[in-house]
N, C-alpha and C positions, 0 to 999 in steps of 0.2 A: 665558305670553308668546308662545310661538313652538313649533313641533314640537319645535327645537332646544333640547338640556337643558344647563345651565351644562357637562357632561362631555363631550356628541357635538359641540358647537362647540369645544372643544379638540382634541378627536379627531379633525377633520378637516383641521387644519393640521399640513402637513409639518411644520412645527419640535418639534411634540411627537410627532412619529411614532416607536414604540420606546419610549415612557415606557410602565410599565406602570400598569393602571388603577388599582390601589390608590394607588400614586402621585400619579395624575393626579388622582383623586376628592379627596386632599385640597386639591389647589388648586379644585375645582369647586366645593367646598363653601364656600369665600370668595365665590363670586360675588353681585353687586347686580345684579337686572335694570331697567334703565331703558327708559323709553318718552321720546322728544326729538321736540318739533314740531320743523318745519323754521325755521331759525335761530338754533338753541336753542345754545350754548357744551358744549362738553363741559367743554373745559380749557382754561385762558390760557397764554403762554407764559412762564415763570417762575416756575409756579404749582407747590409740592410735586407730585413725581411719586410717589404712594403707590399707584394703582390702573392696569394695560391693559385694555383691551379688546376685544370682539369684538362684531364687529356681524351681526345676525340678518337686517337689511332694513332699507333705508334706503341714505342715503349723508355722509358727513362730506370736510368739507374742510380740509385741510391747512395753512395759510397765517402770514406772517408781515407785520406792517405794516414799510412802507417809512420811511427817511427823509425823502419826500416827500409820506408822509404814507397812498400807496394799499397794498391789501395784497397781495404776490406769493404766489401761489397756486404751492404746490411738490408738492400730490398730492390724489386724489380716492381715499378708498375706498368698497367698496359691502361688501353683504352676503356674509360668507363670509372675511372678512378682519381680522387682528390691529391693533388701533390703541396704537401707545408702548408697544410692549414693548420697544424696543431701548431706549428713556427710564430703566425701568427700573434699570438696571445704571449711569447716572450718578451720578458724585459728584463734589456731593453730584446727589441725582436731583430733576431739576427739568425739567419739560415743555419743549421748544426751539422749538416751535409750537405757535399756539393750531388747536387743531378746531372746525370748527362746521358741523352739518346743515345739507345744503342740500335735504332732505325728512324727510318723518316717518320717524324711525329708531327702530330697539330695537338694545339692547345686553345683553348683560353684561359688568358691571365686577370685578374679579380683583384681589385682595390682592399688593402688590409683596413681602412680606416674606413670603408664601409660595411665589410663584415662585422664590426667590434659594432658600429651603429646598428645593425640589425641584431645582434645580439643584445642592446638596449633595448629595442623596441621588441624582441620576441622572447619572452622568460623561457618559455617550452624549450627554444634552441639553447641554451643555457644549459639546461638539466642533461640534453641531450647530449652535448659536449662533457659537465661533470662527468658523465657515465663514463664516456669513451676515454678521458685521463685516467678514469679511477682502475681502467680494465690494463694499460697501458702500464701502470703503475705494479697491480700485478705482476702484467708479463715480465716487467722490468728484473722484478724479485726471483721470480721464476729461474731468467735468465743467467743472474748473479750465482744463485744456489748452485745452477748446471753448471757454471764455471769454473765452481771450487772445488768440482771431481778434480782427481788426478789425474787420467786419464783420458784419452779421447773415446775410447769403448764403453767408457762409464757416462761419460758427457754422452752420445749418442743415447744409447741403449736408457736414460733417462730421460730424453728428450720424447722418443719415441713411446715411453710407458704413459707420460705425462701428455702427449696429445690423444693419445687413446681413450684417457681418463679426461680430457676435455674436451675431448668429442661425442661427449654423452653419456662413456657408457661406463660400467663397472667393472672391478680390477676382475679377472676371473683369468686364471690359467688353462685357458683352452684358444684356437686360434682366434685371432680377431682381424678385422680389416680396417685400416689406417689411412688417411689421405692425405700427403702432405702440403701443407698449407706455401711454399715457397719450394722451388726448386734447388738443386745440390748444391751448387754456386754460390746461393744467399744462406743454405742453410749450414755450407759448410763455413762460413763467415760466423753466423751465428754462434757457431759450436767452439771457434778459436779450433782449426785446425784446416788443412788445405780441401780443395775437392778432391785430389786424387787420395788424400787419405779416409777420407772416407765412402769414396767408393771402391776402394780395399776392402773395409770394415765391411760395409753393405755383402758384399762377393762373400768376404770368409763366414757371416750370419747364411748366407745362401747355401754354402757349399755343405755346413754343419746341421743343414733342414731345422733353423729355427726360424727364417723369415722367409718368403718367398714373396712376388710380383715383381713390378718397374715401376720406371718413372716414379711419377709422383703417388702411384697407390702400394700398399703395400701391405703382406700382411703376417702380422705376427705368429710363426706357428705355435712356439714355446716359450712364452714371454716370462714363465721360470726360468727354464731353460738359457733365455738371454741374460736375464739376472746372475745367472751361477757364472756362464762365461765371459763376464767383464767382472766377478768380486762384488754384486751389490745384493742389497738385500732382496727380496721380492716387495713391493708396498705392500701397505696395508686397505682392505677394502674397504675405503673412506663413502663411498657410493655418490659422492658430491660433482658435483655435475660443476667446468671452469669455462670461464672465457674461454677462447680457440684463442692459442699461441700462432697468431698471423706475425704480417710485418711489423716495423719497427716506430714506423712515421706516421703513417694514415689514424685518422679518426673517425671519418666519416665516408671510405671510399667502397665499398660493399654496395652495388646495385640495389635497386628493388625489381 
């Protein structure tokens, strides 16, 4: 399939870092490796959650259809990264979103009824998991609160203060450099509003010299300033250091 053996793609995600290999080799040895053209379904949403995965190359998307009918796209993974393992561990366990390649992907797919047994037999992986629901739960709240703006300029423009401030560093009105953890696409899903609107939004913070860069880096020139022009307040200097507001699903998919 790939250089990558059903056991060094477990191996290289922090959430099984600390399991020892004999361990780990029994889950390895559950694996199915799959080759997915692009547009291919992994899983539907409602669909038995019996197998996670890890993807080798390629890319899968995250999504759920609307009552309107289109589908909000809530995360992108690529190669290097855990898909529904937090899936896993519901009950009953049932897929919450469907995947589906948006290129030619490889996988392996991984027994859920032997993960939950290695989770018996390793407490360490346990703890490692709590952590990553606990961070999840967070963002969850995080996510709610930016919700309840009015707004899409206000839902943005708190988005953007709020990974600034959980990207380490402290509230300070002067420019800062931002990196967004997901692309326009996902993050304009995120926000409840389209991509083309808020790459408007991006453009009119450009044109008023209070943001400047692309893509995914960005950097805030007057994050007063952006405060005043969407109506909100400036935060307060909390100095507290958060989780990084990533995607939506993963638990454990962050390389080492």
């Amino acid at each position: 399939m790939d250089a990558l053996t059903p056991l060094s793609a477990l191996r290289g995600c922090i959430l099984f870092e600390g399991v020892d290999d004999a361990a780990l080799e029994r889950l390895a040895m559950t694996a199915q490796p799959l080759r997915l053209d692009s547009g291919q379904q992994v899983f539907a949403s409602g669909d038995r959650a019996e197998r996670f995965y890890a993807l080798i190359s390629g890319e899968v998307q995250l999504y759920r259809p609307s009552f309107g009918g289109e589908d909000i796209l809530f995360q992108i993974l690529g190669a290097g990264e855990l898909l529904s393992e937090a899936a896993m561990f519901l009950v009953p366990s049932r897929y919450p979103l469907t995947a589906r390649t948006s290129k030619e992907t490889r996988l392996y797919a991984y027994s859920r009824e032997a993960l939950l047994a290695l989770c018996d037999a390793a407490p360490g992986l346990m703890h490692t998991l709590l952590a990553a629901l606990a961070k999840r739960l967070y963002q969850a709240v995080n996510r709610i609160e930016n919700l309840s703006l009015n707004n899409a300029g206000q839902r943005l423009v708190s988005y953007l203060l709020q990974l600034h401030r959980h990207q380490g560093a402290r509230w300070i009105n002067m420019p800062v450099n931002i990196d967004l953890p997901v692309n326009i696409a996902v993050l304009a899903g995120q926000l409840a509003m389209t991509p083309e609107t808020l790459s408007r939004l991006l453009q009119k913070f450009r044109q008023q010299g209070l943001l400047s860069g692309k893509g995914r880096t960005l950097v805030l020139l007057d994050p007063a300033g952006l405060c005043d022009c969407v109506g909100l307040a400036p935060p307060e200097d909390v100095g507290e250091v958060m989780p990084p507001m990533v995607g939506c699903c993963g638990l454990g998919s962050t390389r080492r």
